[in-house]
C-alpha positions as a printed NumPy array, in Angstrom:
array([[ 13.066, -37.605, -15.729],
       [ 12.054, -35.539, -19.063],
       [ 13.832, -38.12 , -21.125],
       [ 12.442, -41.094, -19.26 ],
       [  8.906, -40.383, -19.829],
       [  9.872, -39.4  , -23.555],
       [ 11.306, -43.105, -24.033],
       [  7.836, -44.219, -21.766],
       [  5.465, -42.816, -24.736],
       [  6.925, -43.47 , -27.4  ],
       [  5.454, -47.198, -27.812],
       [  2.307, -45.102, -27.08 ],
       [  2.536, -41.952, -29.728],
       [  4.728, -39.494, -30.802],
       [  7.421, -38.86 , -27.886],
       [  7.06 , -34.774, -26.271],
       [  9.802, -33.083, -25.943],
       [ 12.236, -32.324, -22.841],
       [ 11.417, -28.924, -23.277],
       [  7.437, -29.294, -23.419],
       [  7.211, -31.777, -20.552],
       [  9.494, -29.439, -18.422],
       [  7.84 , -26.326, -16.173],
       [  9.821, -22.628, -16.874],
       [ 10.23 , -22.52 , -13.187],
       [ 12.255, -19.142, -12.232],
       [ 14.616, -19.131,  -9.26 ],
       [ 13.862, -15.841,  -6.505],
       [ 16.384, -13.402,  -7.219],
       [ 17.616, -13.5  ,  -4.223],
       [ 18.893, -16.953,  -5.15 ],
       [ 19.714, -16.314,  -8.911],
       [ 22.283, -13.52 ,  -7.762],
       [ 23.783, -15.047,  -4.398],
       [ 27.893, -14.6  ,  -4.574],
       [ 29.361, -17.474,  -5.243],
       [ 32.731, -15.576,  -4.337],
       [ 34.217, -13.577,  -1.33 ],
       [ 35.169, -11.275,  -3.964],
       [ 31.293, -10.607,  -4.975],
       [ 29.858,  -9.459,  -1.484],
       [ 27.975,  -6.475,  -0.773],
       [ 29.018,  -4.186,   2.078],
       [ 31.51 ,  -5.481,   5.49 ],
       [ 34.601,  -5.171,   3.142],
       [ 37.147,  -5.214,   6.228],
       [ 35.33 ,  -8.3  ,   7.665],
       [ 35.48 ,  -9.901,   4.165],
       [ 38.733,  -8.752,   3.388],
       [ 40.108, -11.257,   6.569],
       [ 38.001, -14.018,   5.474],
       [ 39.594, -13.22 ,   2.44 ],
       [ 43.25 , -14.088,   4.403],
       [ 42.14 , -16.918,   5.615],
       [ 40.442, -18.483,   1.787],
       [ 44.171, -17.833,   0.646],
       [ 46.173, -19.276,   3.51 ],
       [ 43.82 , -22.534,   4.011],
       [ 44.153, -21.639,   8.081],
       [ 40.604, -21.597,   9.021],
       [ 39.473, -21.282,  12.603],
       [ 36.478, -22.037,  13.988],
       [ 34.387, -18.899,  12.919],
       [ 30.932, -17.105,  14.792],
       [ 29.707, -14.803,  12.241],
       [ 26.805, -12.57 ,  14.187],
       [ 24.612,  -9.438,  12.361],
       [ 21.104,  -8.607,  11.344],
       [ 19.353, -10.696,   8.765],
       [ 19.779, -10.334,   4.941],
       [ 23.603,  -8.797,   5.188],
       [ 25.101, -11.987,   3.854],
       [ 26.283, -14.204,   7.37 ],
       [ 25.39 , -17.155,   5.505],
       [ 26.976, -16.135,   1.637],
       [ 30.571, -15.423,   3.2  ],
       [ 30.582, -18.887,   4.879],
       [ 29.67 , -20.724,   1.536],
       [ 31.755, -18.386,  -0.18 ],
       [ 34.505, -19.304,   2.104],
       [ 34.039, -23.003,   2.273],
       [ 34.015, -22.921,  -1.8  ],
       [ 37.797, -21.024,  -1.877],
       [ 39.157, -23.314,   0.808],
       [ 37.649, -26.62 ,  -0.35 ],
       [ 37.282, -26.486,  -4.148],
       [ 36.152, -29.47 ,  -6.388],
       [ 35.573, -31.335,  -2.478],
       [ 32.791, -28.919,  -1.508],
       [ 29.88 , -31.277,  -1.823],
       [ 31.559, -34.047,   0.29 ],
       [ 33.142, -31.994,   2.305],
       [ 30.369, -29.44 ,   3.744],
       [ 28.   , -30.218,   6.378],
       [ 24.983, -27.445,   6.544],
       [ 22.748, -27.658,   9.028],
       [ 19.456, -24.503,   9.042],
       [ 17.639, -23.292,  11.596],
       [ 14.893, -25.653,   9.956],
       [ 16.484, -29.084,  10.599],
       [ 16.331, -30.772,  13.808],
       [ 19.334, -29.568,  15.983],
       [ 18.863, -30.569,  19.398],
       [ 21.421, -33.081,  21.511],
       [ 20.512, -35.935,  19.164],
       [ 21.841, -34.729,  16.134],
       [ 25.338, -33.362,  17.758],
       [ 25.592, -36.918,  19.232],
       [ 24.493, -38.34 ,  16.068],
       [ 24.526, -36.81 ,  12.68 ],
       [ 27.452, -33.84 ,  13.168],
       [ 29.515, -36.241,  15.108],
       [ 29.581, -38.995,  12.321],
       [ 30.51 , -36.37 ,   9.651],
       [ 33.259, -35.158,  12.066],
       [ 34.811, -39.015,  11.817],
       [ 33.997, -39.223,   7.822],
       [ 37.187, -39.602,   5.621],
       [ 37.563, -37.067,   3.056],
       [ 40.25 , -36.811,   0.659],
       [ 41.034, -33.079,   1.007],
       [ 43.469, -30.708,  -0.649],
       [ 46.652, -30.416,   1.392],
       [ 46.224, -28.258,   5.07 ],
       [ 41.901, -28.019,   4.018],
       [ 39.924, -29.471,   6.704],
       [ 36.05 , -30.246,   6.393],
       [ 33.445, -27.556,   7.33 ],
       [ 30.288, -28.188,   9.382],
       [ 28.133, -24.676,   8.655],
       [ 25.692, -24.3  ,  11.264],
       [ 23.146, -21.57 ,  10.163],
       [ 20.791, -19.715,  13.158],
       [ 23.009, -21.051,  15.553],
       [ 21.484, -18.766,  18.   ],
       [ 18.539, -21.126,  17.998],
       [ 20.073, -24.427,  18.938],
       [ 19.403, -25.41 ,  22.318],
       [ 21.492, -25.04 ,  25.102],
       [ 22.438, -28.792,  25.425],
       [ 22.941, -29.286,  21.911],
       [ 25.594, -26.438,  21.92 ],
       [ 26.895, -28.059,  25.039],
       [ 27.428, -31.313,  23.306],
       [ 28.929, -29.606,  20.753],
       [ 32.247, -28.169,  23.316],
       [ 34.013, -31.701,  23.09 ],
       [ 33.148, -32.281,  19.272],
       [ 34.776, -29.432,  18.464],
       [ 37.783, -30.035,  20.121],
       [ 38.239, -34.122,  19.494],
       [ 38.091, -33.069,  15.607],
       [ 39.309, -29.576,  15.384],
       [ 42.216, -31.247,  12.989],
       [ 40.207, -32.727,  10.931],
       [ 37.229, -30.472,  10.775],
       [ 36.154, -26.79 ,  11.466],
       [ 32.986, -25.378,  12.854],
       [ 31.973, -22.177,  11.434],
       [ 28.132, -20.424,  13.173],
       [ 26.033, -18.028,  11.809],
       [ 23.838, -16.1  ,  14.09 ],
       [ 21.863, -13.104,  14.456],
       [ 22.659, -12.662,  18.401],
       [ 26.605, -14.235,  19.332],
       [ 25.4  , -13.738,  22.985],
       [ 22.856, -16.865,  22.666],
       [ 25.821, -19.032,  21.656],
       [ 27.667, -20.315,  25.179],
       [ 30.329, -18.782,  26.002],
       [ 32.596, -22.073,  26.211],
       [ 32.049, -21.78 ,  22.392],
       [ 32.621, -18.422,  21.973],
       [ 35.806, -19.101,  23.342],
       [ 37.238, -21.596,  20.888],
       [ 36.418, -19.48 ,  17.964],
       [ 37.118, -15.857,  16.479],
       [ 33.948, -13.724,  15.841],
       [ 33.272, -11.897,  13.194],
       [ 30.157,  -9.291,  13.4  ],
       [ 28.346,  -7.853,  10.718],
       [ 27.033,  -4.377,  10.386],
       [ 23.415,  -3.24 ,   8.51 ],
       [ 24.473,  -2.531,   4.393],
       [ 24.421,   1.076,   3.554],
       [ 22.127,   2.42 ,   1.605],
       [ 24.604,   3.127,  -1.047],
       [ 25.531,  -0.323,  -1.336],
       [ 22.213,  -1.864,  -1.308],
       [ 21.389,   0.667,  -4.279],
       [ 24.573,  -0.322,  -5.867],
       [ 23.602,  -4.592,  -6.034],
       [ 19.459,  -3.252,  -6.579],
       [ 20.73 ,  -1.348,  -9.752],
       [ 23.242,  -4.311, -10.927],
       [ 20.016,  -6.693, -10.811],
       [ 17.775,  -4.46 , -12.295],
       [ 19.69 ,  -4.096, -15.57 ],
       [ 20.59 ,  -7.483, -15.546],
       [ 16.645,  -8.278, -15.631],
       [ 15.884,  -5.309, -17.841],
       [ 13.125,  -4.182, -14.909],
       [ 11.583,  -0.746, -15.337],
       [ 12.092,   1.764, -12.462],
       [ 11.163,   4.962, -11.396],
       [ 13.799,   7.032,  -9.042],
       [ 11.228,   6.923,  -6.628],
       [ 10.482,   3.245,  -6.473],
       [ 14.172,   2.572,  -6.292],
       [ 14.029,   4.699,  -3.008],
       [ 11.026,   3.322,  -1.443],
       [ 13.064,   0.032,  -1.837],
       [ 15.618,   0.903,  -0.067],
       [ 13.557,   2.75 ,   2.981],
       [ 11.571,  -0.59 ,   3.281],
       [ 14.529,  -2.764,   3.304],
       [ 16.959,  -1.025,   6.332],
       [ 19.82 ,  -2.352,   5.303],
       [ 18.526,  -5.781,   4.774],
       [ 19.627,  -7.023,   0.892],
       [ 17.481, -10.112,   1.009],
       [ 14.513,  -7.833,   1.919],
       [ 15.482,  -5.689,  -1.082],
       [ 16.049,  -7.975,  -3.587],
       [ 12.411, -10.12 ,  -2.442],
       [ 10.737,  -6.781,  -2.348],
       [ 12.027,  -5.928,  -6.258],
       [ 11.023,  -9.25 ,  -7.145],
       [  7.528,  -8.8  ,  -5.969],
       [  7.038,  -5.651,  -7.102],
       [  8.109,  -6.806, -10.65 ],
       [  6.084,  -9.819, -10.47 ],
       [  2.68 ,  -7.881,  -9.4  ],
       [  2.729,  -4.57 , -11.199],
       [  5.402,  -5.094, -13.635],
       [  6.782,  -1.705, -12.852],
       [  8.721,  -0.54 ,  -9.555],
       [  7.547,   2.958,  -8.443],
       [  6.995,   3.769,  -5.13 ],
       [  3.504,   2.945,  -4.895],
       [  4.094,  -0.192,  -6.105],
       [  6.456,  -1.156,  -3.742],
       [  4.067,   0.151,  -0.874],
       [  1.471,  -1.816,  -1.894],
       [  3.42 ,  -4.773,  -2.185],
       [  5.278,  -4.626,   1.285],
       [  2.316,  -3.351,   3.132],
       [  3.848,  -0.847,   5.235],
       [  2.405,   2.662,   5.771],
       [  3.56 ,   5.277,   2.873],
       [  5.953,   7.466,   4.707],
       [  4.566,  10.184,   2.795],
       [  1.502,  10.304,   4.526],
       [  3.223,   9.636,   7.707],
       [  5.212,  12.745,   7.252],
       [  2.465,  14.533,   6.667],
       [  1.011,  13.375,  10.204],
       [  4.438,  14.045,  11.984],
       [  4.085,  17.874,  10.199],
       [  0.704,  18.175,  11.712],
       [  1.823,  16.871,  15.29 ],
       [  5.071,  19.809,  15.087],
       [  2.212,  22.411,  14.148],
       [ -0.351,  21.392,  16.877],
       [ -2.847,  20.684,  14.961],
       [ -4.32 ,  17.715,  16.602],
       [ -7.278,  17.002,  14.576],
       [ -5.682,  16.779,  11.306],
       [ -3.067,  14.344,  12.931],
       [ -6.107,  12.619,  14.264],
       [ -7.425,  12.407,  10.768],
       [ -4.68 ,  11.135,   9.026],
       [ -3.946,   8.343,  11.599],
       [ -7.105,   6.909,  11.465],
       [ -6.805,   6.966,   7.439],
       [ -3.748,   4.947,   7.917],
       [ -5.83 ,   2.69 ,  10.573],
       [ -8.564,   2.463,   8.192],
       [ -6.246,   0.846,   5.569],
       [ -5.926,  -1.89 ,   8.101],
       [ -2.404,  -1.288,   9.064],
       [ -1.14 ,  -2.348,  12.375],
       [  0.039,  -0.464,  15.521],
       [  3.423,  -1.895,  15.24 ],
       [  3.454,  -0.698,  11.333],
       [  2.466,   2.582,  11.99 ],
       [  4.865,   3.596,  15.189],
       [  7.611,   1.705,  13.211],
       [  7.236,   3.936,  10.134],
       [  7.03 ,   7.289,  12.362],
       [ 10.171,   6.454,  14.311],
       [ 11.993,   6.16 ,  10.782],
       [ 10.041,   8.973,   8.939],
       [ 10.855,  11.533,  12.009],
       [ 14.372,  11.08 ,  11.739],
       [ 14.731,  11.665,   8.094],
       [ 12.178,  14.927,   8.158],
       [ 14.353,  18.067,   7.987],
       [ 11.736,  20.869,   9.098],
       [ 11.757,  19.577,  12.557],
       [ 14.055,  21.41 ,  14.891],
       [ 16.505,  19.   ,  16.63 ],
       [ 15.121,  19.517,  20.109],
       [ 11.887,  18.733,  18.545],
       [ 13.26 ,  15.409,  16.91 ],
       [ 14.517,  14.385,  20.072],
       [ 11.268,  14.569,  21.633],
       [  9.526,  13.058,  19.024],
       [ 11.825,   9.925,  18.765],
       [ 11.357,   9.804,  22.579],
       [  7.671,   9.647,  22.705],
       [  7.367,   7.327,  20.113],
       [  9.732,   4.703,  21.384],
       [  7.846,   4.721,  24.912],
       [  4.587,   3.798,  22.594],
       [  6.943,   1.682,  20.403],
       [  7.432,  -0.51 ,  23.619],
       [  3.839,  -0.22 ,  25.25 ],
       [  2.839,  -1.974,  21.701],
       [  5.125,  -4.236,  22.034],
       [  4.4  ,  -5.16 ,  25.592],
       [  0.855,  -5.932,  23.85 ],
       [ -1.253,  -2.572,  23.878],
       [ -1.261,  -2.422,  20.532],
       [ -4.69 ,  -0.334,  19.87 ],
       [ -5.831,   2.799,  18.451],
       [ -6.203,   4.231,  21.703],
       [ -2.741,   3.63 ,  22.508],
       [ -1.78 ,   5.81 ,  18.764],
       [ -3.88 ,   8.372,  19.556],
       [ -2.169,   8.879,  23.145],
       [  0.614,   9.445,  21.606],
       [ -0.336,  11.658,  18.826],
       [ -1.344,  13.571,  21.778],
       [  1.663,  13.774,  23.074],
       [  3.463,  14.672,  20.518],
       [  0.986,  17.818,  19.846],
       [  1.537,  19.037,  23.052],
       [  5.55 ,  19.07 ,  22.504],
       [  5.538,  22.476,  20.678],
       [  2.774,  24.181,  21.453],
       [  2.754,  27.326,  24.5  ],
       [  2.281,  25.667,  27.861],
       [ -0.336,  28.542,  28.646],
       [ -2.693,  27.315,  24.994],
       [ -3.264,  23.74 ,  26.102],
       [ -3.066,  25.004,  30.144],
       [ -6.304,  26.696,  29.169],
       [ -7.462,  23.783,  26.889]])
């Protein structure tokens, strides 16, 4: 396009320059530094390792690859599908997202025709037909899909991605080996953060580094997006930074409310919740950040702990269920003041 308008004005005036006429548009990270080989991904090295097998014998089954979001479901299949299919993985590669249409129509229609489409393949390759969130196709579609699978299964393979493998039918289940994906450590998430950082010559702080990794649990794509932003807004990644940018309650000052709840001292746990509430954080923010600060903070005793995690899931769910209000927080705050202290004090209280 940059050279057609350049040919366009130049009856007109001097002709501009591809490099003028063409927006510096940078890719997300997360896109910049997606593996383009098995050999490249981040955490699940035994599941890899097998999908490595299968790259270097050409055998593929069909495949259900289920896990949490942002541990790379989706990367190992288009890894995989590039090993197996080469120079032929354009023609060769049906992907169909969450986002596309994917109801009864489309099996009958669209994944069906591709299933019948010649493709001159290496020797023992078959086509692939990716079907990302599979877990939110409908139940007919996947139904339609039981016959497909096995009319073509010489010719093509099937391989799902899904965050829940008990939302795909079990007829499908059946006819293909599943593969299940665990959270990334926080090791390894450091590990690919650090790799990307240098690469982009971004300036850190040990601290920010950390508070990327708390925020993301596990979930690469979350840390990579949050890095990004954080770079993009402030320019430099230190824990406040990152904060800011994600939104989510500082677990520092959550701590310090957890402390106050072990001690009994209501009314500075009072205080410092509604700070937090102040700030415009949500219920579900703030009961989700003391569930993960109270396991990580090392002066409570573990019967304490155990208590603690226990009251705050039963507010966890009442949220959930709807209740989310300050009300609700304060209840529990409550209840978690009254976990340590003498049953006489707050009998006479």
């Amino acid at each position: 396009m940059a050279s057609g308008s350049a040919t366009a004005s130049s009856s007109k005036g001097p002709a501009r320059t591809a490099t003028s006429s063409t927006p510096n548009y940078e890719l997300p990270w997360v896109e910049k530094y997606r593996p383009s080989l098995l050999e490249d991904i981040v955490g699940n090295s035994e599941t890899v390792e097998r999908l490595k097998i299968i790259a270097k014998d050409g055998n593929m089954p069909h495949v259900i690859i289920s896990g949490m979001p942002g541990i790379g479901k989706t990367t190992s299949i288009l890894c995989l599908a590039r090993a197996l299919l080469g120079d032929t993985y354009k023609e060769a590669v049906l992907e169909l997202n969450a986002s596309d249409e994917r109801g009864i129509d489309v099996v009958r229609n669209r994944i069906k025709a591709f299933a019948q489409k010649k493709v001159t393949l290496p020797a023992g390759r078959q086509k692939i037909i990716i079907l990302d969130e599979a877990d939110s196709m409908t139940n007919g579609a996947q139904q339609a899909l039981r016959r497909t699978m096995e009319i073509y299964s010489s010719t093509t393979r099937f391989a799902f991605a899904c965050n829940q493998s008990n939302k795909i039918i079990e007829p499908l289940q059946s006819r293909c080996a599943i593969l299940r994906y665990s959270r990334l450590s926080n090791d390894e998430v450091t590990k690919r953060l650090i790799e990307i950082i240098k690469m982009e010559d971004v300036e850190y702080s040990e601290d920010g580094l950390a508070a990327l990794i708390f925020t993301a649990e596990g979930d690469m794509r979350q840390a990579i997006n949050n890095l990004q932003s954080t770079v993009a807004g402030f320019g430099f990644v230190s824990g406040d930074n990152v904060f800011k940018v994600v939104d989510t309650p500082h677990p520092i000052a959550v701590q310090t409310l957890i402390k106050a709840c072990y001690e009994g001292k209501i009314d500075d746990a009072l205080e410092r919740l509604e700070e937090l509430w102040d700030k415009g954080y949500s219920a579900v923010d703030v009961i989700s950040t003391m569930f993960r600060v109270t396991k990580t903070v090392d002066t409570l005793s573990e019967h304490s702990k155990l208590e603690f995690i226990k009251e705050i899931g039963f507010t966890h769910m009442r949220i959930l269920e709807g209740v989310s209000t300050l009300l609700q927080l304060k209840g529990c705050i409550a209840r978690l003041c009254k976990i340590n202290m003498p049953p006489a004090l707050y009998a006479m209280k």
